[in-house]
Residue frames relative to the residue before (quaternion, step in Angstrom):
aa qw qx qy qz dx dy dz
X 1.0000 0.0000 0.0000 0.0000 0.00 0.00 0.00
X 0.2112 -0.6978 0.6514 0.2100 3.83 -0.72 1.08
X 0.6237 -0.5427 0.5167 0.2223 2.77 -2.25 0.00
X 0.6339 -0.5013 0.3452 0.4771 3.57 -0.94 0.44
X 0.6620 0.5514 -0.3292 0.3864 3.57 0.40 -1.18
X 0.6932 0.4566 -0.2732 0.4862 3.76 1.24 -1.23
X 0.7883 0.3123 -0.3017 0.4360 4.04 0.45 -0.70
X 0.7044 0.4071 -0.4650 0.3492 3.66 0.85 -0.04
X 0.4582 0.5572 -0.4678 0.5106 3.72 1.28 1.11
X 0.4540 0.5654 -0.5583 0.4032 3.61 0.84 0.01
X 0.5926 -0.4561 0.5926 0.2993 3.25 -2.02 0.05
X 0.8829 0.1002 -0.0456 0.4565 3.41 1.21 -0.46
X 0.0847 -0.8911 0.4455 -0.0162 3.38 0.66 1.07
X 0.4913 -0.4395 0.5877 0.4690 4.03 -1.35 0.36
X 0.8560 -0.1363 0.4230 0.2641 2.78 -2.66 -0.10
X 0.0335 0.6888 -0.6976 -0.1942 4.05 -0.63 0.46
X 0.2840 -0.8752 0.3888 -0.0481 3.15 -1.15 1.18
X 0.0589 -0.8702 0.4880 0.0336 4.13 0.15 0.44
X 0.1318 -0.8682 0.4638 -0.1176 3.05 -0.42 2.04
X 0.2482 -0.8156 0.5203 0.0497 3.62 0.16 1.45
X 0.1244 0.7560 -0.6384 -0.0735 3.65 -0.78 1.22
X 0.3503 -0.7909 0.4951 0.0813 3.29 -0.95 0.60
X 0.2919 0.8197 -0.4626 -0.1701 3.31 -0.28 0.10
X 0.2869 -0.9227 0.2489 0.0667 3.52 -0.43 0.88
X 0.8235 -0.2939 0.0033 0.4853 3.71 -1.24 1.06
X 0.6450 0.4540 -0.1718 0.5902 3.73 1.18 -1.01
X 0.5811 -0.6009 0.4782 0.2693 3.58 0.12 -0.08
X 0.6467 0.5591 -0.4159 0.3101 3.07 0.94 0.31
X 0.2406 -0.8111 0.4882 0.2142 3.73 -0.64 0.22
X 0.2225 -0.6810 0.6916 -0.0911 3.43 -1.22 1.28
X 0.0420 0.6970 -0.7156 0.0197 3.90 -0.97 1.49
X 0.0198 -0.6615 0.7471 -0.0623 3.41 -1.77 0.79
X 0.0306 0.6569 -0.7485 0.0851 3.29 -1.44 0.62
X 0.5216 -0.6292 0.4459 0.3650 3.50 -1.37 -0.12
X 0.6061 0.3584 -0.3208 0.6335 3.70 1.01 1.04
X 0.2855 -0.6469 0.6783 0.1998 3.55 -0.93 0.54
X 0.0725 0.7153 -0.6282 0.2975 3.29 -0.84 1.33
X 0.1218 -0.7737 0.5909 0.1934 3.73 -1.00 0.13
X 0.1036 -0.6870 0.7187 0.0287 4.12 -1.01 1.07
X 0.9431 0.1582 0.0862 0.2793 2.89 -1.96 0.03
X 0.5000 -0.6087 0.3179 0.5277 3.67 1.83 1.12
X 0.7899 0.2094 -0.4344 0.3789 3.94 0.09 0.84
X 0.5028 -0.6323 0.5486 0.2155 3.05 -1.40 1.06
X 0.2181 -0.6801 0.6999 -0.0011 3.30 -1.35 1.51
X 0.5616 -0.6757 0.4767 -0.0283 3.14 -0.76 1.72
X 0.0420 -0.7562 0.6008 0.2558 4.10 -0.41 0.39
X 0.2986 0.7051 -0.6345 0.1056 3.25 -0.98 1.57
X 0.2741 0.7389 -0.5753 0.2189 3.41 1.63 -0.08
X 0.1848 -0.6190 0.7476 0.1546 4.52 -1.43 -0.10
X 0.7290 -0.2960 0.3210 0.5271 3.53 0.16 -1.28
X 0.0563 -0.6787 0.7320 0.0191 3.02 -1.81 1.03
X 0.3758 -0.6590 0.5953 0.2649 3.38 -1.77 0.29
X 0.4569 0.7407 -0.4908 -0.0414 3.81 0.40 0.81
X 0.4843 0.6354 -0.5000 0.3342 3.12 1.40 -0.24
X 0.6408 0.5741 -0.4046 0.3101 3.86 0.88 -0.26
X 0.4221 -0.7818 0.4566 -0.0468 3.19 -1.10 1.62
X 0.1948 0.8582 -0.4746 -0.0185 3.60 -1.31 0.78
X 0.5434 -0.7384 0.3984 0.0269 2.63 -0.54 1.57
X 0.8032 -0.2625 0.0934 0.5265 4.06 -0.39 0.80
X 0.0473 0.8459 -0.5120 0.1415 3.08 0.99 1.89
X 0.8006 -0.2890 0.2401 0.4667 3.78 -1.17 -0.12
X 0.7578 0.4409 -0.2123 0.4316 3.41 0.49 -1.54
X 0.6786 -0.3932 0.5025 0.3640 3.75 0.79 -0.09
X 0.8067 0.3192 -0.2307 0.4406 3.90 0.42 -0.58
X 0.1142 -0.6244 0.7255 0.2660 3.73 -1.30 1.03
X 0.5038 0.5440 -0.6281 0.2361 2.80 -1.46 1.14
X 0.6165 -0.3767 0.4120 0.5552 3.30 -1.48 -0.95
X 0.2231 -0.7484 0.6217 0.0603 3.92 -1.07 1.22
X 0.8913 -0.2650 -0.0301 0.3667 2.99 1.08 -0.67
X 0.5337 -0.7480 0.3623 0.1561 3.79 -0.64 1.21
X 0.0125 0.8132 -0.5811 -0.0283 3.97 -0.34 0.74
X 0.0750 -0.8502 0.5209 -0.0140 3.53 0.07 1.45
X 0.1696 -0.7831 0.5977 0.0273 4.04 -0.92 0.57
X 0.1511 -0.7567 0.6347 -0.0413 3.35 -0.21 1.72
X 0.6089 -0.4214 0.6400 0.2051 3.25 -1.94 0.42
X 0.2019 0.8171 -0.5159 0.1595 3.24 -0.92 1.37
X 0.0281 0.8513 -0.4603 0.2501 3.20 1.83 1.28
X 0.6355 0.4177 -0.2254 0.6090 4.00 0.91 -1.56
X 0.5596 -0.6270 0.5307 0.1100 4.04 0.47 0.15
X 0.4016 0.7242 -0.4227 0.3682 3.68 1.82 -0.04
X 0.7086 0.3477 -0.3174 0.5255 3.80 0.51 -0.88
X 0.5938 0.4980 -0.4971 0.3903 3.57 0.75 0.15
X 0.6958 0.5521 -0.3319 0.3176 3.00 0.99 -1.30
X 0.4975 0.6121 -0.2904 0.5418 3.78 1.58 -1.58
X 0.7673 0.1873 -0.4232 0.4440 3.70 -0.15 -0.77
X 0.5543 0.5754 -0.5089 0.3204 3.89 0.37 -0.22
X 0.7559 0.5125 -0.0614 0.4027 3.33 0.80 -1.39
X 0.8370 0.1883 -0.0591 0.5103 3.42 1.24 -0.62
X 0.3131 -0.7074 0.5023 0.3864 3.00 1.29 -1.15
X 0.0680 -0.7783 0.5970 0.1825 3.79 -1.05 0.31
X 0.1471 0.7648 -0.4762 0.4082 3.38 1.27 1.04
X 0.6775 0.5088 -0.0003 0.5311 3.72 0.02 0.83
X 0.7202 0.5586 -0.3090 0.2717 3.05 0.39 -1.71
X 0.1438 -0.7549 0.6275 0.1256 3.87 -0.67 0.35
X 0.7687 -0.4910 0.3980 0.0984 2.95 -1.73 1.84
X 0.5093 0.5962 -0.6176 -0.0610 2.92 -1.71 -0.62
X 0.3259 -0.7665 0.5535 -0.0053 3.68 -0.38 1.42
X 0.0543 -0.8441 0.5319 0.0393 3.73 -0.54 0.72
X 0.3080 0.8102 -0.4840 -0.1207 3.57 -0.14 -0.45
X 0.2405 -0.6974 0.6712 -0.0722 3.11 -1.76 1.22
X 0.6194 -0.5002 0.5537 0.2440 2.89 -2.21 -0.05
X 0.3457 0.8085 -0.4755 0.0254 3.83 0.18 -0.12
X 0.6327 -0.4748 0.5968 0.1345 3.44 -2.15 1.11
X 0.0445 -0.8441 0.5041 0.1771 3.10 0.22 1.43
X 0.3944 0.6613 -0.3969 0.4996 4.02 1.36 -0.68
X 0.9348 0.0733 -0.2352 0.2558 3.65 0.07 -0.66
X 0.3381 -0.8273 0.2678 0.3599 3.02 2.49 0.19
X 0.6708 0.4627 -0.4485 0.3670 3.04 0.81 1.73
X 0.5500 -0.6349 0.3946 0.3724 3.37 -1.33 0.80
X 0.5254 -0.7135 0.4623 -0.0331 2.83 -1.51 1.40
X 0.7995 0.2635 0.0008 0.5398 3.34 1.18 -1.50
X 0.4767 -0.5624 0.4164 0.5321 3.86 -0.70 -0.19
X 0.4850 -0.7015 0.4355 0.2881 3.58 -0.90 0.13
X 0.2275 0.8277 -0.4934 -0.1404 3.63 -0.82 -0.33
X 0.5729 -0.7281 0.2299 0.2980 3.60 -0.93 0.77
X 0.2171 -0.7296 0.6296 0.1557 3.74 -0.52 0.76
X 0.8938 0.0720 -0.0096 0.4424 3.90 0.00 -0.21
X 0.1081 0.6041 -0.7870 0.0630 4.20 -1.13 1.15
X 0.1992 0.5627 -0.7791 0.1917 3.08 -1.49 0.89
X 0.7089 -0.4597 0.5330 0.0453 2.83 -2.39 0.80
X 0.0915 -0.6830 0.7057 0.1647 4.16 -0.21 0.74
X 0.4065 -0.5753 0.6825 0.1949 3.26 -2.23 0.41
X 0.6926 -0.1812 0.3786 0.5866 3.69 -0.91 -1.05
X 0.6473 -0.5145 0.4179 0.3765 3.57 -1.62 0.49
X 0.2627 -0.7082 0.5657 0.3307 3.60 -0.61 0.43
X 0.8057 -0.0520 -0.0072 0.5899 3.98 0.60 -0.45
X 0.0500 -0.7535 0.6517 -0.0713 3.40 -1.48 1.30
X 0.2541 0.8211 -0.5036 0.0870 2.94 -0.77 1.54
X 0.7626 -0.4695 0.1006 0.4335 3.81 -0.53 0.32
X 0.6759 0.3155 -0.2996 0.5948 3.40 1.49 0.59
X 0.8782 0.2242 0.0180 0.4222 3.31 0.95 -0.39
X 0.0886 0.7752 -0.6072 -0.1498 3.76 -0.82 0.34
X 0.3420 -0.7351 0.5673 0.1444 3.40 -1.40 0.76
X 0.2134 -0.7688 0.6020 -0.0311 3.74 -0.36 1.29
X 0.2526 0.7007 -0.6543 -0.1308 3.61 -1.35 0.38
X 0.2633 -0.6466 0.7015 0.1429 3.16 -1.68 0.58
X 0.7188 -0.4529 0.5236 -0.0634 2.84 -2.41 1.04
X 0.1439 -0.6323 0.6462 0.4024 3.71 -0.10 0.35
X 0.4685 -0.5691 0.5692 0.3642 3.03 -1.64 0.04
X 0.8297 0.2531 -0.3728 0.3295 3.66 0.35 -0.23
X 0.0456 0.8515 -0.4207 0.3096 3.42 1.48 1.34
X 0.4746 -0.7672 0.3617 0.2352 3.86 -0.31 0.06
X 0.6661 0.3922 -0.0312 0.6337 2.89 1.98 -1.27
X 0.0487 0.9231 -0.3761 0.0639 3.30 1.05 0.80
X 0.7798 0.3714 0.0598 0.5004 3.12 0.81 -1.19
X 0.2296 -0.8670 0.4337 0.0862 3.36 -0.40 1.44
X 0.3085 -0.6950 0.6430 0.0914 3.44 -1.01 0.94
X 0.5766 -0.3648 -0.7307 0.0215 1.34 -1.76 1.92
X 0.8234 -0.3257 0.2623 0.3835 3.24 -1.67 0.51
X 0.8142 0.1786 0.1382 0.5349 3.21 0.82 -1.77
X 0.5200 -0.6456 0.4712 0.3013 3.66 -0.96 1.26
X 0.5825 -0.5233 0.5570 0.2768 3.68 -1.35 0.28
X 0.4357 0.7499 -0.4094 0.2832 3.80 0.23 0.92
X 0.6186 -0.5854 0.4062 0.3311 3.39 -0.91 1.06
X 0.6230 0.6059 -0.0165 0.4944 3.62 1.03 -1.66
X 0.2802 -0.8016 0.4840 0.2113 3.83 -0.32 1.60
X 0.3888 -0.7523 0.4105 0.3381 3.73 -0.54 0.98
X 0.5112 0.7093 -0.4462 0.1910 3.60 1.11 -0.75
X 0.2564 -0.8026 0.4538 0.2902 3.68 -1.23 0.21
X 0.4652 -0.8050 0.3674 0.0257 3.22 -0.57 1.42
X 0.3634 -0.8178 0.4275 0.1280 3.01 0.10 2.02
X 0.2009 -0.7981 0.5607 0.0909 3.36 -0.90 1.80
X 0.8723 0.2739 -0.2810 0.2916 3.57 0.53 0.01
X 0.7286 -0.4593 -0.0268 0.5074 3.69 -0.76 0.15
X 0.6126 0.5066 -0.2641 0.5462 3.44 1.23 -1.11
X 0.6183 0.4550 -0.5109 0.3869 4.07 0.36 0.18
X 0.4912 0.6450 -0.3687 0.4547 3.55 1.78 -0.87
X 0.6330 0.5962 -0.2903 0.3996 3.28 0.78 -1.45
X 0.6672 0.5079 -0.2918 0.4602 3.41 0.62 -1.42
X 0.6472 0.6609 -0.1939 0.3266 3.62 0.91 -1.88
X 0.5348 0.6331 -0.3614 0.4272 3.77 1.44 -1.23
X 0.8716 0.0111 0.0991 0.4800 3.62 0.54 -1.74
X 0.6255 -0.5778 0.3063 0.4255 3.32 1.59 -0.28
X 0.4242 -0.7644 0.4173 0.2482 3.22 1.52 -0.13
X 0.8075 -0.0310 0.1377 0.5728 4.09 -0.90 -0.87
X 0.5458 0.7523 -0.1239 0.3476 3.20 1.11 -1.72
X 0.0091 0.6303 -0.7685 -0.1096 3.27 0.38 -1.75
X 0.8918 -0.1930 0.2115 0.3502 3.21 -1.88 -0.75
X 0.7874 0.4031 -0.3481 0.3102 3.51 0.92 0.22
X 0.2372 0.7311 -0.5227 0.3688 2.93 1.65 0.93
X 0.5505 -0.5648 0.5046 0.3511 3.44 -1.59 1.13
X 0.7441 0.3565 -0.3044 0.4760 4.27 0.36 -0.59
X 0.4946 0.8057 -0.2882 0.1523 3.44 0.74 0.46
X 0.4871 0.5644 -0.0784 0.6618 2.74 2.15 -1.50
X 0.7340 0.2107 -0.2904 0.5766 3.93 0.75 -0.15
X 0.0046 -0.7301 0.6829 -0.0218 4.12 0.61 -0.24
X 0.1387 0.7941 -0.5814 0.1102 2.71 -0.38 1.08
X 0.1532 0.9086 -0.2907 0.2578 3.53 1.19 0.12
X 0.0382 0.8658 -0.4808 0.1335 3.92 0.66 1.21
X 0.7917 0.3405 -0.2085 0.4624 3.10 1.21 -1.46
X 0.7019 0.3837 -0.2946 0.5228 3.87 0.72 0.56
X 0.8173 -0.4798 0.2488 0.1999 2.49 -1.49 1.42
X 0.8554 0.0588 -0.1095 0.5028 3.84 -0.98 1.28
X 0.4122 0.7671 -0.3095 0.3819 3.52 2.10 -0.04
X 0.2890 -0.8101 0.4855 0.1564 3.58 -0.87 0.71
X 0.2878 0.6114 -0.5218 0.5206 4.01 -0.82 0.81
X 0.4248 -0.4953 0.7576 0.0184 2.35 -2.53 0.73
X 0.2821 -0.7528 0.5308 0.2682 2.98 -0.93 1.19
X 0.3750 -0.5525 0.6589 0.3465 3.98 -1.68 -0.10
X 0.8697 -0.1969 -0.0930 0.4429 3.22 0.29 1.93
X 0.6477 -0.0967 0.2083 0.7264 3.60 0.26 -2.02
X 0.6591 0.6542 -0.2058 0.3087 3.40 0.97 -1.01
X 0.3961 -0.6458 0.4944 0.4262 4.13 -0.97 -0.62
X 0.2873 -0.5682 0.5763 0.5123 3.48 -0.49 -0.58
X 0.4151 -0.6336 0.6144 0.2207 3.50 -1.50 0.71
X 0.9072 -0.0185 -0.0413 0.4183 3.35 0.66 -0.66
X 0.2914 -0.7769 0.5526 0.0775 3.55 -1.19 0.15
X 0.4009 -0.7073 0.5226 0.2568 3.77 -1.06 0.86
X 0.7453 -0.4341 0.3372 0.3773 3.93 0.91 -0.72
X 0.7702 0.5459 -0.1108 0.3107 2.56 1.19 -1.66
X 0.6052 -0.4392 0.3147 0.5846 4.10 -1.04 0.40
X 0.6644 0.5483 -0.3812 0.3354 3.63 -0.08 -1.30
X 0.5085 0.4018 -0.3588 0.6718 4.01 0.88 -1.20
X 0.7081 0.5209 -0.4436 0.1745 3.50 -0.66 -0.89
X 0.6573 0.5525 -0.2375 0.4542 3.23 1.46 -2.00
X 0.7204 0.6112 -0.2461 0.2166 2.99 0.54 -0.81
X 0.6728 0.4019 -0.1917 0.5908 3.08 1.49 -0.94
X 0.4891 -0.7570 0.3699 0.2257 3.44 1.50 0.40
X 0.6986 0.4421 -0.3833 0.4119 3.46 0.94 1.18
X 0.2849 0.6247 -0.5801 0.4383 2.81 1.48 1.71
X 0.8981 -0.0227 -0.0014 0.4391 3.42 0.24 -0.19
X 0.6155 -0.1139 0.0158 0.7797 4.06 1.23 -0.55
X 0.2478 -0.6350 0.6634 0.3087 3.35 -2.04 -0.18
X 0.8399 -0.2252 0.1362 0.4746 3.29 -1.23 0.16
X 0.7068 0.5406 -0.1812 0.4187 3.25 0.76 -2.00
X 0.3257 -0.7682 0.3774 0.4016 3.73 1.44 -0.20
X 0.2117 -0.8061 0.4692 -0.2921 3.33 1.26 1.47
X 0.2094 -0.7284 0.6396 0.1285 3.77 -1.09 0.12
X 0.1441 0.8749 -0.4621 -0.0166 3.73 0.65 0.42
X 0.1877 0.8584 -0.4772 -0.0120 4.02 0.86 -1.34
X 0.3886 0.7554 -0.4227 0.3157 3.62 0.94 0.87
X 0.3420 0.6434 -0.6068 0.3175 3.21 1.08 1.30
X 0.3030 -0.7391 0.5727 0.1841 3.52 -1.16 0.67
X 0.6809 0.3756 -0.5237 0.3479 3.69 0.27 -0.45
X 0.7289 -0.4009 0.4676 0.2990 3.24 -2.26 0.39
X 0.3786 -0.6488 0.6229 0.2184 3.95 -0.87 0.83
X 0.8297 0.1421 0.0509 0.5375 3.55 0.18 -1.38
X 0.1597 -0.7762 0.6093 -0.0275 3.49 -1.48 0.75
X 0.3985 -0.7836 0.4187 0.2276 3.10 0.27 1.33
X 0.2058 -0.7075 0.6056 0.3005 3.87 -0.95 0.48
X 0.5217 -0.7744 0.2972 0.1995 2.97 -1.64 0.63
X 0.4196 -0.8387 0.3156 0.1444 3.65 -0.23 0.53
X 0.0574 -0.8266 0.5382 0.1542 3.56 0.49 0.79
X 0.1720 -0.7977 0.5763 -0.0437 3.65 -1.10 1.14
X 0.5675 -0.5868 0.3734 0.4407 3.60 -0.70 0.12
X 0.4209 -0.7197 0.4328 0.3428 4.07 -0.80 0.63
């Protein structure tokens, strides 16, 4: 296996390649690139469309020459990145950018590898029926963290913990504590010191966001048990805007 520095002097070099691992708020990990190919024992999926990393800056705002920050666009025809950002969230998610040489005919890597870009993704920036568009943050950027926490939206963003062991987690947060992802909604009727309304004998498994879902499960404001719960997140009122003289 050559080095990078030795095969991209050839008159004829393999396939350069950008491998996008991901690994996300839940611990799970999810690789894509624009070739389906497998490195380092995981399989990298071909859904990359377009990214912006080869673009450079040079005595940008934050203090860093380099890449600050990466806007990547994934294939979302099968409705997977909808489903992942519904279900998990890709808030969080951490980077890691590889690039290589790779045989695309025999779907293997050719060259060692090394990393050009880690950074930090926010909320989707555009979802639509073929596509979502994701960006990430270097991580050693200054301005890292977007503000505000939470988007302006009618609809509670939290994710609502559909089975029994997310409840469990959802009560106190589990290992986590407070930075479990089912925490901020705890929902968590069917277990034990757990807050909520049940859906009869039963929990609800799932929810849409909205106040009405919310009341119901009784963690808009009390639950049956007369509980204190208020763990809706979305915004009641939206101020209209006022144009005034400058």
């Amino acid at each position: 296996m050559g080095t990078i520095n030795q095969v991209k002097q050839l008159a004829e070099a393999d396939t350069p390649l950008l491998l996008f691992r991901c690994v996300m708020p839940s611990g799970d990990v999810q690789c894509w690139s624009t070739h389906s190919i497998s490195f380092n024992g995981d399989s990298y999926t071909a859904r990359v469309l377009r990214h912006d990393l080869f673009e450079l800056q040079l005595a940008s705002g934050d203090s860093m020459d380099g890449i600050s920050r990466l806007t990547l666009t994934l294939a979302n025809a099968d409705s997977t990145m909808s489903e992942l950002n519904r279900a998990i969230g890709f808030k969080g998610t951490q980077l890691t950018v590889y690039f290589v040489f790779a045989d695309l005919p025999s779907s293997s890597i050719t060259t060692e590898s090394t990393v050009l870009f880690r950074g930090i993704a926010g909320d989707p920036d555009l979802i639509t029926e073929d596509s979502l568009q994701l960006s990430f943050i270097n991580k050693l950027t200054l301005q890292r963290v977007p503000v505000p926490e939470v988007r302006v939206q009618s609809s509670c963003p939290w994710n609502f913990p559909a089975t029994l062991q997310q409840r469990t987690e959802a009560r106190d947060g589990g290992t986590n504590r407070r930075f479990s992802r089912f925490y901020r909604c705890g929902y968590s009727a069917d277990v034990t010191g757990g807050v909520g309304n049940l859906n009869g004998t039963s929990a609800y498994v799932t929810c849409d966001g909205s106040r009405t879902q919310c009341q119901q499960r009784g963690m808009f404001s009390l639950d049956s048990s007369g509980n204190t719960t208020s763990r809706f997140g979305g915004f009641e009122f939206i101020p209209s805007a006022i144009l005034v003289r400058t």
